[in-house]
N, C-alpha and C positions, 0 to 999 in steps of 0.2 A: 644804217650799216655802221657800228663800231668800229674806229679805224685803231689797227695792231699797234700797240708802242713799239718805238726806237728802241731795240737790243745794244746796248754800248756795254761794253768788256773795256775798263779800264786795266791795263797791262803794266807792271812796276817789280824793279828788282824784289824789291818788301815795302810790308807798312810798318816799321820799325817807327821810334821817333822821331821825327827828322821836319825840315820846314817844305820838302817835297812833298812827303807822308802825306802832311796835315794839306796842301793840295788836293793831290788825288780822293782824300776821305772826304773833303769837300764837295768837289766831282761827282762824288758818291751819292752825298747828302741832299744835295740843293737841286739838282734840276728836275724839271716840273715831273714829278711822279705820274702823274695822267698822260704823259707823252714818252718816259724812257724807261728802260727796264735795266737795270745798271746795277754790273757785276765788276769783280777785280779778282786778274788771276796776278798772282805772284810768280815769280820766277824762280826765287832761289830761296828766301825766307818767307812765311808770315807775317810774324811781328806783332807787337802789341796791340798796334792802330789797326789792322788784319782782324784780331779777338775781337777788336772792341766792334768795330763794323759787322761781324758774323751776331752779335747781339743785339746790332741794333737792325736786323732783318734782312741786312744785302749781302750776296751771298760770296766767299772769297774763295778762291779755288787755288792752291797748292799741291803739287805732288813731291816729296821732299826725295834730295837726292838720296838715293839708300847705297851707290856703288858709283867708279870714279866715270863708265860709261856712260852714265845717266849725264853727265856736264854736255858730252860731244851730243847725245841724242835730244838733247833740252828741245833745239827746232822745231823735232817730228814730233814731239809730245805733244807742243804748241798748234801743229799741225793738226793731229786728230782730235784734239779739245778742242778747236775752232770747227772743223768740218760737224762736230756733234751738237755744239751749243748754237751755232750760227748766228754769230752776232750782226747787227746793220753796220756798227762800227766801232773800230780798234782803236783806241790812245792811249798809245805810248808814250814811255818818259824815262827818259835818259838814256846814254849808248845801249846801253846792256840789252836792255827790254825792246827794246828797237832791231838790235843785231838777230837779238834770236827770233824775235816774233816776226818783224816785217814779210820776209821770202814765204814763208807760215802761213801766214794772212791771205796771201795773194794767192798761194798755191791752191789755199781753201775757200778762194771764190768770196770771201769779205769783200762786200762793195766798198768800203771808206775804211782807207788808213789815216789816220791823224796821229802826226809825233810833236812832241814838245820836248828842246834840250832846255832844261833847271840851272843846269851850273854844273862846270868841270876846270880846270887847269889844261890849258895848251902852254905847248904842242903839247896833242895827248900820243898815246903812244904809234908807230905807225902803221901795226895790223888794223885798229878802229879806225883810222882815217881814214884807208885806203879801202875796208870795208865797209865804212857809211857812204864812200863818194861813190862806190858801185851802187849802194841801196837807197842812194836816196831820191831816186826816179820809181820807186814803188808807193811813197809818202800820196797823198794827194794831197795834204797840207803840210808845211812845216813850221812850228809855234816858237816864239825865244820869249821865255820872262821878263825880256829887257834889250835894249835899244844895243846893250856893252857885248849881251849874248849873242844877238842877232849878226852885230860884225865881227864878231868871231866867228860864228858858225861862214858865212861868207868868205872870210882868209883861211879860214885851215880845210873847212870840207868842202869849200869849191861851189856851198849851194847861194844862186840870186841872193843878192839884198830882196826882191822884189819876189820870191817865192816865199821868204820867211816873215809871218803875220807876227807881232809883237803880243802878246796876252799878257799884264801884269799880274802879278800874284794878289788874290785877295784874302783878306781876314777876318775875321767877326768874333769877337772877345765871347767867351762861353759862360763869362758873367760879369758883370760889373763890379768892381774892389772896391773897397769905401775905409774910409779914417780906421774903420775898425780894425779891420786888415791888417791897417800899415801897424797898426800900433801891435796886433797877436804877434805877427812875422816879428819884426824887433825884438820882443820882448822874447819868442823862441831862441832867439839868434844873442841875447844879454844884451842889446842895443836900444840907448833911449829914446827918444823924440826928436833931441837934440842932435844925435849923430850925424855925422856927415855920411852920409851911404853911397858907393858907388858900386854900380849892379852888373855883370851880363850873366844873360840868360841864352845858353847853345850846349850843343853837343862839346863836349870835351874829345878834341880831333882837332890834326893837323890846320885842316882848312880853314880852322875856328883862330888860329892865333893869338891862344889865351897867353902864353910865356911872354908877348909882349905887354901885357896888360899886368903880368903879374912883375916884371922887370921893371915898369915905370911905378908901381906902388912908392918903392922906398923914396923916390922925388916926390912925387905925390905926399907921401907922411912926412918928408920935410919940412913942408910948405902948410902943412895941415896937419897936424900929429891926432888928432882926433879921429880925421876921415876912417871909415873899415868899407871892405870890399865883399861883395857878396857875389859869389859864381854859382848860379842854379845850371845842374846838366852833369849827366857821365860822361864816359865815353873810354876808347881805347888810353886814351893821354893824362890820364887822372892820377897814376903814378908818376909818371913826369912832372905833372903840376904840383902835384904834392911834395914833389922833391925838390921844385926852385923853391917852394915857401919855406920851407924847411930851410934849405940851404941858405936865404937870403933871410932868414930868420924872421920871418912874416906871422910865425903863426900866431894866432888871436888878431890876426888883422885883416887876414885875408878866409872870410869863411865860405865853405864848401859846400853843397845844401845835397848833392845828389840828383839823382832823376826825381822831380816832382808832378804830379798832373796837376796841379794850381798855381802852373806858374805866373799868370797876371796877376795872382795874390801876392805873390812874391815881390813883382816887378810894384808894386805898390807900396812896397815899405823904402826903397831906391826915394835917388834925389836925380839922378844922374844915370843915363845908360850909355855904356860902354862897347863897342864892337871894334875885336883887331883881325877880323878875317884877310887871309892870306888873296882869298878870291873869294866870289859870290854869284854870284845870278840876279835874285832876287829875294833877300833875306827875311823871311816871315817872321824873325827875333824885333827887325827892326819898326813892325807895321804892328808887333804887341808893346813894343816903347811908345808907339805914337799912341796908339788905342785908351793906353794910360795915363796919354799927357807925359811921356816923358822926354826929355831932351837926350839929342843922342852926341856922344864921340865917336866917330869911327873913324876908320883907315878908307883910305876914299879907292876903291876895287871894284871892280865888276858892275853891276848895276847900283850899286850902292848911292851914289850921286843919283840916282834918278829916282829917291825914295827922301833920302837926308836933302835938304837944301843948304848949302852950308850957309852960316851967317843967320837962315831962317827957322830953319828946325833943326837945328843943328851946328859942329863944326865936322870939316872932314879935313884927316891928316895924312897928308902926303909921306908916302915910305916906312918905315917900321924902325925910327928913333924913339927910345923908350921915352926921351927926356920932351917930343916935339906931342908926344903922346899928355906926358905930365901934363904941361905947359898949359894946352887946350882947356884940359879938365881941372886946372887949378885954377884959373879965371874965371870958368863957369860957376863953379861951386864958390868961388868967392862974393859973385851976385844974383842972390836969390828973385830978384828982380827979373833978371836976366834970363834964369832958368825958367821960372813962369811963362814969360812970352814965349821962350820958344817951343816949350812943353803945348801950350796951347796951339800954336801955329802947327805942331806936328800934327794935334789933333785932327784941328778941323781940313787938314792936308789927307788924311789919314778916311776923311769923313766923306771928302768930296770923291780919292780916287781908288782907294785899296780896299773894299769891301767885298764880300764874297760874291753879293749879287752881280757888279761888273766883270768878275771873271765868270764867272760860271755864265752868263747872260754872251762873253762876248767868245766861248766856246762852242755854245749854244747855236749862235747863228752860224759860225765854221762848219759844223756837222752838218746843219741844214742844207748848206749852201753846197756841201760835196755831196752828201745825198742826191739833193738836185739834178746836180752835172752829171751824177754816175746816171741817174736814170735816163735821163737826157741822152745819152751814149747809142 
């Protein structure tokens, strides 16, 4: 007797660009094809990552809103696209996809809800609090990216420390960068060998806190008149940023690359990788610095300390002083020595715990094990 694969419908606002996205695509990708049959409905966008999954054969399901009804009715849509496809089980990810899908789910007889919160800023508003803490006795699991997420979700939405499973994000480099790389990307970019390069690679958005990265430049080129800065990523915030360089008269110092799909090609021509996020979860930018051996700065937020080791893989800085910012990364870059070991240290940090097979592997057994119980019932 052939036994039916596991139906999973991964559930998400979009698969825009994002270090959530590149999650859920994974989700998609990796687990055992001879045991799941795994699809992704969007909620509100597609997205790039959305195309690119519909060609690579999994199938992504969208209905775009055409009228301002269609927002209130999102639920029922949810509704009768579950009663038709009948999935074994729903994962969800982030407020949104959780709000509208959950009650959906359950209405539609889904044996397994499974949700995962990625990352947000609290307090978040108080309609979503007060609407997660009614819904989230419909979950049969609930996931946080990180130990920082986990105790947040616990103080603000009221759920157990002891209901919510910890799942770190994992990563897998889609190819390996080599000297050659580093040396095309420079030479794209007019930068020698010799350059001092300092990199981040994120969406150009609030929660990314590139203004403080771009404010500590001029201490930074005090201290180092040679260093240049390189920022891979779009985003809403792109004319803002381009308008402190501008204003702080950066430019040719501070280059801007745009949306790239090869950005560990990128992150390979870097000496240094730089993170000023505002908040976090669990940063997928920071697990493709480690993958390349690079050493990180960041602002020490959210799950971030549980990825960066400060002293080891890294430095993390406390608060968002441009100069406390400088400081960190002008010591670093001042010993190459220095950079090395901890570029490696990220590595093999990066080797032991944030690869795709332990996340995917440690969702894997969550499904099973609510499967289990519901049939159990």
């Amino acid at each position: 007797m052939v036994r039916r694969r596991t139906r999973l419908l991964q559930i998400a606002y979009g698969m825009g660009v994002g270090g959530m996205e590149k999650v859920v695509s994974d989700l998609c990708r990796r687990p055992d094809p001879s045991r799941y049959d795994v699809a992704v409905y969007c909620t509100h966008v597609k997205g790039s990552l959305g195309e690119e999954l519909e060609s690579n054969g999994i199938p992504v399901f969208h209905e775009p809103v055409r009228r301002r009804a269609d927002h209130w009715l999102r639920p029922a849509r949810i509704f009768w696209f579950l009663r038709e496809h009948r999935p074994d089980v729903v994962h969800t990810h982030n407020t949104a996809a959780f709000l509208d899908s959950a009650l959906a789910a359950r209405a539609a007889g889904v044996p397994v809800l499974v949700h995962t919160d990625h990352s947000r800023r609290y307090p978040e508003r108080r309609r979503y609090v007060i609407a997660e803490r009614c819904m989230r006795g419909l979950a049969d699991a609930f996931c946080a990216v990180s130990n920082h997420t986990r105790e947040e979700l616990a103080r603000f939405e009221g759920i157990p420390e002891s209901r919510i499973e910890v799942v770190h994000n994992g990563y897998d480099l889609p190819f390996v960068p080599g000297d050659a790389d580093r040396r095309e990307v420079r030479a794209s970019l007019g930068l020698d060998d010799d350059t001092p390069v300092i990199g981040m690679a994120s969406r150009l958005e609030w929660q990314k806190g590139h203004d403080l990265f771009v404010a500590a430049m001029p201490l930074i080129l005090a201290r180092m008149p040679s260093a240049r800065a390189v920022i891979v990523g779009g985003g809403s915030k792109e004319g803002e940023i381009r308008e402190q360089i501008r204003r702080l008269g950066l430019e040719g110092k501070i280059h801007l690359t745009g949306v790239r799909p090869d950005v560990p090609r990128f992150m390979a021509a870097f000496d240094l990788f730089v993170m000023t996020s505002n908040f976090e979860g669990m940063p997928i930018a920071a697990l493709e610095a480690m993958a390349v051996s690079l050493p990180i700065v960041s602002t020490a937020v959210g799950g971030v300390p549980e990825v960066v080791e400060d002293g080891v893989t890294g430095r993390l800085v406390e608060g968002r002083e441009p100069a406390k910012l400088a400081a960190q990364v002008v010591e670093l870059m001042s010993d190459r020595g220095t950079l090395r070991r901890l570029g490696e240290a990220g590595h093999r940090r990066y080797e032991q715990r944030f690869r795709v097979a332990s996340m995917v592997g440690a969702y894997d057994e969550i499904y099973r094990r609510c499967l289990a119980a519901r049939s159990g019932l």
